[in-house]
Backbone bond lengths (Angstrom), bond angles and torsions (degrees), N, CA, C in turn:
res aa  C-N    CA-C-N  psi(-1)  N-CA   C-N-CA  omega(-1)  CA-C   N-CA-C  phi
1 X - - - 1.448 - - 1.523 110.04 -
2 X 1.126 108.71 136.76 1.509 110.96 178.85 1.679 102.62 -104.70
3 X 1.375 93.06 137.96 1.636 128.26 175.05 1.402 111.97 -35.28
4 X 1.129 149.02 140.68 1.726 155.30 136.40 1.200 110.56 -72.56
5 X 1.305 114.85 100.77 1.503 127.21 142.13 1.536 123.82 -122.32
6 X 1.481 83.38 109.75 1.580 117.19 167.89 1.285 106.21 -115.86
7 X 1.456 125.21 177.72 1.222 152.86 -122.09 1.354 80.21 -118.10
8 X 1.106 126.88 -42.99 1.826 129.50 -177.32 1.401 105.58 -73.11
9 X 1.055 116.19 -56.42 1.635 143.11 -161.24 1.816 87.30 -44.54
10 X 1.404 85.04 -79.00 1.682 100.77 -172.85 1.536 123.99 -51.68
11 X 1.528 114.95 -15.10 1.200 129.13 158.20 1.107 131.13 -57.69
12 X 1.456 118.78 -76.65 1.352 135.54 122.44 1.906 118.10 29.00
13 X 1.489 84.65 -70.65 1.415 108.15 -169.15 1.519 105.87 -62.91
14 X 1.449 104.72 -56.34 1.236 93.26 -161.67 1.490 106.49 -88.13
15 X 1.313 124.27 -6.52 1.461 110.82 169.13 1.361 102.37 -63.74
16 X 1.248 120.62 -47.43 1.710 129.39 -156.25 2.001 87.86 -60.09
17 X 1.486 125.41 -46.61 1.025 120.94 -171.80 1.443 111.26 -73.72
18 X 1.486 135.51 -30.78 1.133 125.32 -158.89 2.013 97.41 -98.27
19 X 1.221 100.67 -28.62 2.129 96.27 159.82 1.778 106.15 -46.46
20 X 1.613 99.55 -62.35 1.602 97.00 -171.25 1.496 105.58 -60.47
21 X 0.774 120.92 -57.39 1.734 106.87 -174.07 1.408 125.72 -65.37
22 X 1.061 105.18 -3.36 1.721 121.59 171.21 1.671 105.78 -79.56
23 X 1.456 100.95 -41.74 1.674 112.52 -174.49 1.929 98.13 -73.30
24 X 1.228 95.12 -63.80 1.604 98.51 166.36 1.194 125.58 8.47
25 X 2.125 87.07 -94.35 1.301 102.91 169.62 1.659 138.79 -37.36
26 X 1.755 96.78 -59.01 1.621 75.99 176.90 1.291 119.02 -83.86
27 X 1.222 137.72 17.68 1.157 120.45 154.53 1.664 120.81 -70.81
28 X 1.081 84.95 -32.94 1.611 99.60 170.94 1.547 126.35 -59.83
29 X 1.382 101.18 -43.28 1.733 97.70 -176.59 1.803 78.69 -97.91
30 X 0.986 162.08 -33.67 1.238 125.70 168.65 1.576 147.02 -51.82
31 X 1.387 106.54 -38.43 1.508 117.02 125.79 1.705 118.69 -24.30
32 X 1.372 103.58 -74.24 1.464 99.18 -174.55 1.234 111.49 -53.30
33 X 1.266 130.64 -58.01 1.074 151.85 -173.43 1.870 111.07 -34.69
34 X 1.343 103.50 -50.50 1.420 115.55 -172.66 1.605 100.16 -82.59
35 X 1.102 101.36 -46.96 1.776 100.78 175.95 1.932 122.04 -34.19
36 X 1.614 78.53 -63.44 1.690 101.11 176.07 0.878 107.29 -47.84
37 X 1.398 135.52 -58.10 1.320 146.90 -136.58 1.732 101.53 -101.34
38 X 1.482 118.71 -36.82 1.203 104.60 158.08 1.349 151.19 -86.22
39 X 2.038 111.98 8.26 1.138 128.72 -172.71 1.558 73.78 -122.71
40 X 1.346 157.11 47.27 1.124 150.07 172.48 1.639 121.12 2.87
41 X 1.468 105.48 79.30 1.254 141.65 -134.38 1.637 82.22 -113.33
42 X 2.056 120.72 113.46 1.362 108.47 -179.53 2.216 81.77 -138.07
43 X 1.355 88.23 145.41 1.396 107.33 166.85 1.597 120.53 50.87
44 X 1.084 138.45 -121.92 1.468 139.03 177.08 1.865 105.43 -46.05
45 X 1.328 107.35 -51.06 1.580 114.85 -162.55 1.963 92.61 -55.32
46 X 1.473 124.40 -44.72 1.582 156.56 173.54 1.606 97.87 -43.08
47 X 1.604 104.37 -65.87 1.472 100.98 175.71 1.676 124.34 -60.78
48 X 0.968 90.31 -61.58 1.964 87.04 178.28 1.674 121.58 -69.36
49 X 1.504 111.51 -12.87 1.474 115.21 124.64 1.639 128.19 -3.98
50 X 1.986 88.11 -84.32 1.456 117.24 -164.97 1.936 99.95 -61.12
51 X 1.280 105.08 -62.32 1.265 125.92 -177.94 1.596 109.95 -42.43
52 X 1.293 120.27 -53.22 1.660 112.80 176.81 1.843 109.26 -78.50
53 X 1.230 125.62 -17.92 1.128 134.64 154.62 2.056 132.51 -57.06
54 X 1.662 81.66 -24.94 1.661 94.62 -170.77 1.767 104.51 -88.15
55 X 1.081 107.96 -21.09 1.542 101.84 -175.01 1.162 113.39 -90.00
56 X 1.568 128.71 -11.00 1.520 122.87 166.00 1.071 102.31 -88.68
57 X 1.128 132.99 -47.71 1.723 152.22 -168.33 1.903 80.44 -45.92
58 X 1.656 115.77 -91.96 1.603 103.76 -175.55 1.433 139.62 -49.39
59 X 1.580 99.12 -3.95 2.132 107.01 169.75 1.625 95.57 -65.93
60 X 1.845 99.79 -49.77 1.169 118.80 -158.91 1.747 110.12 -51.67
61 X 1.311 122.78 -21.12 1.396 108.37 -159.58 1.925 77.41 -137.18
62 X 1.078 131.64 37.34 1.251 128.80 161.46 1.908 95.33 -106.95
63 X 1.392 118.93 -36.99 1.564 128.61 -170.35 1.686 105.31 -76.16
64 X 1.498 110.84 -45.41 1.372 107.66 168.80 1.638 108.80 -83.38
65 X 0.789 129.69 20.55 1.766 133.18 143.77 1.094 121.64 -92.38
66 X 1.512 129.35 -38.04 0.951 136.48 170.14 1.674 127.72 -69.14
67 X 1.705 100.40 -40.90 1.502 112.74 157.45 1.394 114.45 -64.77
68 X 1.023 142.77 -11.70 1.516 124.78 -154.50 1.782 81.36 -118.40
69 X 1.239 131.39 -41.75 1.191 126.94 -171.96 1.996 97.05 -68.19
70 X 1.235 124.92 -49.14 1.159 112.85 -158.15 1.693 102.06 -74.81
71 X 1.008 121.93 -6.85 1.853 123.91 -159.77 2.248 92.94 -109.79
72 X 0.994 107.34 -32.59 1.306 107.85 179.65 1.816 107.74 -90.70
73 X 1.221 113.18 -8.06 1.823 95.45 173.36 1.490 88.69 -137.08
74 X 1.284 137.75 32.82 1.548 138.06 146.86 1.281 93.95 -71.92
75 X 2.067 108.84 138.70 1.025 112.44 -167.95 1.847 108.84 -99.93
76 X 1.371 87.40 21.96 1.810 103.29 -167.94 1.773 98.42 -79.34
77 X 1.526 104.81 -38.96 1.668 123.73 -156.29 1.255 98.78 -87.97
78 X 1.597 128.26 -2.41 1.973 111.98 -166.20 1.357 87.24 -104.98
């Protein structure tokens, strides 16, 4: 089956993707957030924190891009 991309479709998509990665995120820096804050986490120790946090965090919102694009122009869902 071939894909739907229309002007809607692709709209669609990326709203549906940019909600999830909005949700994502703060779950994400809230996590971080509590982490830091409960190993009282200040400056460099804070950064490499962020840094081992950032590379799942961007798989994480490359898969909900990828999900939200494949479920909004599957021609199973219109």
């Amino acid at each position: 089956m071939q894909r739907i991309k229309t002007f809607k479709t692709l709209t669609r998509a990326a709203a549906a993707a940019s909600f999830l990665a909005v949700q994502a995120t703060i779950c994400i820096g809230t996590v971080y957030w509590a982490v830091a804050a409960t190993l009282r986490m200040e400056g460099t120790a804070a950064i490499v924190l962020a840094a081992i946090f950032a590379l799942p965090s961007a798989y994480l919102l490359m898969v909900v891009l990828r999900m939200a694009y494949d479920a909004e122009t599957d021609p199973a869902n219109q």
